[in-house]
Each structure stands twice: as structure tokens, then as C-alpha cells.
C-alpha positions as CSV (number, residue, x, y, z in Angstrom):
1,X,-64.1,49.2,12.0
2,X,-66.3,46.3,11.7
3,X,-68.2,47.6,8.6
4,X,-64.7,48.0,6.7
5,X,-63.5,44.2,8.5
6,X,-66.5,42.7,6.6
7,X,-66.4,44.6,3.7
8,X,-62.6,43.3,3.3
9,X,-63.3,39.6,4.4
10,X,-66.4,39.9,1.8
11,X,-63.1,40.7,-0.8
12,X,-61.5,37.9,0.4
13,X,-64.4,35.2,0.0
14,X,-65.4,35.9,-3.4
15,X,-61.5,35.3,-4.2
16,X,-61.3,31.6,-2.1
17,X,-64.5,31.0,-4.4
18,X,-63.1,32.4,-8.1
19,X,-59.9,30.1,-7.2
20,X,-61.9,27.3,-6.4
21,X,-62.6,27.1,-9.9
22,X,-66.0,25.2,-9.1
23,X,-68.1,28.7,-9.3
24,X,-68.8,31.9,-7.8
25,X,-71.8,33.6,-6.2
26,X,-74.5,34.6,-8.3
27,X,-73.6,38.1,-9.2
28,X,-69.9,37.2,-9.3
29,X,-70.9,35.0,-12.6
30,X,-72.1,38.4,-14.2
31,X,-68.7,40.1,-12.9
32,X,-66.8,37.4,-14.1
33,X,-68.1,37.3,-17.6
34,X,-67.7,40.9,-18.0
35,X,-64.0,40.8,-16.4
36,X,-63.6,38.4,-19.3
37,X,-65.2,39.8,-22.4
38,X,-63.8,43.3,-21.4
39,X,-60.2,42.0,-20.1
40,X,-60.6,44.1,-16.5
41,X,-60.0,42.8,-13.5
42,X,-62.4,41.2,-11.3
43,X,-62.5,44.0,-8.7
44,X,-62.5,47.0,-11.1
45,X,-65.4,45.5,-12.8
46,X,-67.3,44.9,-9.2
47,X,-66.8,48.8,-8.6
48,X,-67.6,49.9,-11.7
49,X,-71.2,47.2,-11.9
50,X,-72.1,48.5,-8.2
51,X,-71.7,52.0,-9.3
52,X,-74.4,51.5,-12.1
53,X,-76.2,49.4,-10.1
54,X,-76.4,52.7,-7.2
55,X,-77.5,54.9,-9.9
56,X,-80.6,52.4,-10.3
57,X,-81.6,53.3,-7.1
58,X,-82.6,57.0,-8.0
59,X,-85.6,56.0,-9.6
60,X,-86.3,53.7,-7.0
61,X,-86.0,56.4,-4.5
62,X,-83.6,54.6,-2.2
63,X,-81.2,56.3,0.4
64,X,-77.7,54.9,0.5
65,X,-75.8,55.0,3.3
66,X,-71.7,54.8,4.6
67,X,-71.8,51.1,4.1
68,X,-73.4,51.2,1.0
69,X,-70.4,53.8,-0.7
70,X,-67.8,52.0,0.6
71,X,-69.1,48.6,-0.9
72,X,-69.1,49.8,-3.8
73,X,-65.1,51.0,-3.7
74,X,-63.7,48.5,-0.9
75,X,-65.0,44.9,-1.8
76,X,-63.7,45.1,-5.6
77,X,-60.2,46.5,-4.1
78,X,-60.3,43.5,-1.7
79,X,-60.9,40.8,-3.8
80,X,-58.1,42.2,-6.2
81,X,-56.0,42.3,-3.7
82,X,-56.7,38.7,-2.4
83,X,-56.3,37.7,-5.9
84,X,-53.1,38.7,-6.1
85,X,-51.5,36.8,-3.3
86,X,-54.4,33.7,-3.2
87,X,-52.4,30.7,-5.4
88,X,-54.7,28.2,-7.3
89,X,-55.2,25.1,-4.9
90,X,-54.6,21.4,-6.6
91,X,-56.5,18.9,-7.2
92,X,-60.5,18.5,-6.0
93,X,-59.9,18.9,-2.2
94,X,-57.9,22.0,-2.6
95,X,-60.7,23.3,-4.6
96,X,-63.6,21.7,-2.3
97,X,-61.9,23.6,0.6
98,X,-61.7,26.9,-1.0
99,X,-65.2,26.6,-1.9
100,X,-66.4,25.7,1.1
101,X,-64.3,28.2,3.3
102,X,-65.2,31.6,0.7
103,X,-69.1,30.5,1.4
104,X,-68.4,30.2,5.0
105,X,-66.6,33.5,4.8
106,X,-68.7,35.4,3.1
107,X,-71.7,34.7,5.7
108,X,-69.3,35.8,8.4
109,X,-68.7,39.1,6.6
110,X,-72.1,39.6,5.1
111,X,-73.2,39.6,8.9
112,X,-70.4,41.8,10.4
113,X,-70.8,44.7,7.2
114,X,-75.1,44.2,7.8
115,X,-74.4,44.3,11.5
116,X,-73.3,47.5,11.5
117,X,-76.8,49.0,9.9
118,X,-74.8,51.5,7.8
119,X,-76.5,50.2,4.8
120,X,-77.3,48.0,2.2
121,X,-75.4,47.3,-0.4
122,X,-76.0,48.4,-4.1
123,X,-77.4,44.6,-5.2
124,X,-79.1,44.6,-1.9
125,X,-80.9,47.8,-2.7
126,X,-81.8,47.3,-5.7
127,X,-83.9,44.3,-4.6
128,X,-85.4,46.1,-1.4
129,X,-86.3,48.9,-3.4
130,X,-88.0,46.7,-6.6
131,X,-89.8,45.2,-3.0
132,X,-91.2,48.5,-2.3
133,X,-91.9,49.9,-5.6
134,X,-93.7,47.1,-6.7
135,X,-95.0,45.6,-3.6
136,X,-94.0,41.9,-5.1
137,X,-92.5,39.3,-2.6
138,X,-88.5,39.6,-1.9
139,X,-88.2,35.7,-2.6
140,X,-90.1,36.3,-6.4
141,X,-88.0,39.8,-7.2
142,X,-84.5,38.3,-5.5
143,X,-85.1,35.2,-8.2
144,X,-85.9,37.0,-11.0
145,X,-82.8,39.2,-10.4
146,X,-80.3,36.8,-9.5
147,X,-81.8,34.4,-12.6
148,X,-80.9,37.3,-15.0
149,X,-78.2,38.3,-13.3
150,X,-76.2,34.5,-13.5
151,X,-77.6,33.8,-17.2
152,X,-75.9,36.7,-18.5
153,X,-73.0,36.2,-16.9
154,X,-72.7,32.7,-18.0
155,X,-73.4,33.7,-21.6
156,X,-70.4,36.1,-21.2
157,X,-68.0,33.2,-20.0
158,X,-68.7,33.2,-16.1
159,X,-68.1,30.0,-14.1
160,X,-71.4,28.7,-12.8
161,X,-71.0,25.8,-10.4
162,X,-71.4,23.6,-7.7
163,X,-70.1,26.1,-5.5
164,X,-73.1,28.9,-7.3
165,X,-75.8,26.7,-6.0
166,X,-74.5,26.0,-2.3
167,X,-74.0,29.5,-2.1
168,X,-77.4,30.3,-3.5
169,X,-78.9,27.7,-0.9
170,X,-76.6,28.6,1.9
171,X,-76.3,32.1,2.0
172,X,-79.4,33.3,3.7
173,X,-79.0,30.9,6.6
174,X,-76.0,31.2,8.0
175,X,-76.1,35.4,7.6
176,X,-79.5,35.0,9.7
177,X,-77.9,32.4,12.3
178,X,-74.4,35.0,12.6
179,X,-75.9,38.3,12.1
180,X,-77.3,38.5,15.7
181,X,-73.5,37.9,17.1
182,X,-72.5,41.0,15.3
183,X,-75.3,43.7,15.2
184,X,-74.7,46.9,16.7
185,X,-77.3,48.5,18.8
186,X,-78.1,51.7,17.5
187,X,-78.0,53.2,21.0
188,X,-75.2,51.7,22.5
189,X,-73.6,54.9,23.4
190,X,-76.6,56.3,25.0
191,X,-77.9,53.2,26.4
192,X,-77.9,52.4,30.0
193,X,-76.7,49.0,31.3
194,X,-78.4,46.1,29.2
195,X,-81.9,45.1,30.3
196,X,-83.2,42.0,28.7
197,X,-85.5,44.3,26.6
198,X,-83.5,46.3,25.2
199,X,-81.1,43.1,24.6
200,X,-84.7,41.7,22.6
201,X,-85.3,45.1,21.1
202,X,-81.7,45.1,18.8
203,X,-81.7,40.9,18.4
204,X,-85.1,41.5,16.1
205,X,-83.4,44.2,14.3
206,X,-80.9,41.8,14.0
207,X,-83.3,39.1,12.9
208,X,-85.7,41.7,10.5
209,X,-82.2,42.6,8.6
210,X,-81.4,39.0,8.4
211,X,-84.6,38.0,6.8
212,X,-84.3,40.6,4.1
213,X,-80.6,39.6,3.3
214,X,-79.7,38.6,-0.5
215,X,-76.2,40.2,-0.5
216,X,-73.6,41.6,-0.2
């Protein structure tokens, strides 16, 4: 339950930030500008991207898990979805507060789909397995990536913004302050009464899968 919850709020946040009209997260300016040169809609375009983006992860000999499938499929029908119904705010603070509450958001559901440890997404593991395969550093490979990744999209008409940099600053702090409030022990069901260990033992899982987040 939570793993679909943050996969739909993760829908929901990259639709307060398209409206905000003052940017979108990185790989959201690639979607965008291939929404618009290819006149699909954001969400089908979000599948279909992390669908090629999972195949990329043959060579790279990465698993993907129950979280992984259904981010491809249930993020692009949520953001759709929120789309739909989400009306264009006016003026600046209207789109100020959109901005601010899809970041805000999307760190809340980042943590809750991570929490889960059902796995990464498709972006995600495409940067964790580039890690592994070529031993660089995650900060170096999840620049280069996210560089391309926001030129091209830029060149193909997608907003980059104010609201593309906070995120870009933002992101990786407040998933690694929230994503100990929603991991799951692995062996909660087995688990005896909480001792403090074990309580330490699944907060620096918690932490580890923080420190490796780039996205959803």
C-alpha cells in the first residue's frame, strides 16, 4: 500500500511542478520536451522513457524489482491524472506555492516508494548500475546523467527553472531526513518485539538507501 501511495503522490508532484510553470525536475525537462515535439501526453511519455530506460539495465546486469515495474506504469498514469483535474494557479504566488509544495511532495513520496525497498526506479538504476559497472562516484555519474538528461530536454522545448534547480539542490536532503519515518523493516513479520538494535539495524538501511537516492 505504501509503495503504490508514493508512487501516486510521486504523480501528483511532478503535476503541482509542470503547473507551476517555473520548471520541472530534471528528467521531467527531457519528458516534457518529448511530450512536446511528439504531441503525447506527459504521462504516456514517462511510461514509455522508463520502459527504455529498464531495458538499459540488461547490459548493466541490474535486477528490477515490484517497485521498479510499477514505476514505470503508475507514476505517468498519476501525473496524467493529476493533470487533468490540477487548474493553472495565477499570478507568481500561485505559482511559488505549487512549486514549492510538488518539491515538498515529491520528497515525501520518494521516501514512502524507497521505504518500502521494493526497488529502485528505472532512472535510479540506471545510475546505480553505471556506479557498479564503472566503479565511478554516484555524485560524478548522477551529474553527468542528469546534465544530459536536462539539455536535451531543454533543446526539445522543456521548461527549465527556478523550480529545476531547488529541486536539484533539495531533493537528496529532505528524502534522507523523511526516508527513516517510512522504511519498512524487512523482518517485521518475523521480528520479535523491537530491541534498540534491531530499531538501529533497519534506520541505516534506511540511511544507506537514502544516501544513494537521485530519483524517483
Amino acid at each position: 500500500m505504501q509503495l503504490y501511495a508514493g508512487l501516486v503522490l510521486y504523480g501528483v508532484s511532478m503535476a503541482l511542478m509542470v503547473r507551476s510553470s517555473l520548471g520541472v525536475m530534471p528528467w521531467d525537462v527531457l519528458h516534457q520536451g518529448l511530450s512536446r515535439q511528439l504531441g503525447w501526453s506527459l504521462g504516456l511519455v514517462t511510461i514509455v522513457l522508463g520502459a527504455v530506460v529498464l531495458l538499459a539495465w540488461i547490459p548493466l546486469r541490474e535486477r528490477p524489482g515490484l517497485g521498479t515495474l510499477s514505476n514505470v506504469v503508475v507514476v505517468g498514469l498519476a501525473v496524467d491524472a493529476a493533470l487533468a483535474v490540477l487548474p493553472a494557479p495565477g499570478g507568481l504566488a500561485g505559482w511559488v506555492a505549487f512549486g514549492a509544495s510538488g518539491i515538498l511532495l515529491n520528497g515525501v513520496a520518494t521516501a514512502a516508494y524507497i521505504g518500502v525497498d521494493l526497488g529502485p526506479g528505472p532512472r535510479d538504476g540506471l545510475m546505480t548500475g553505471l556506479v557498479r559497472r564503472t566503479g565511478g562516484p554516484v555524485g560524478l555519474i548522477r551529474t553527468a546523467i542528469e546534465v544530459v538528461v536536462v539539455a536535451t530536454g531543454w533543446l526539445l522545448g522543456g521548461t527549465v527553472g527556478v523550480v529545476t534547480v531547488l529541486y536539484a539542490i533539495t531533493i537528496g536532503p529532505l528524502v534522507h531526513v523523511l526516508l527513516p519515518r517510512f522504511a519498512v523493516a524487512a523482518d517485521d513479520a518475523a521480528a520479535q518485539p523491537a530491541s534498540s538494535a534491531s530499531g538501529s539495524g533497519w534506520r541505516s538501511r534506511a540511511a544507506s538507501r537514502a544516501s544513494r537516492t537521485a530519483r524517483p
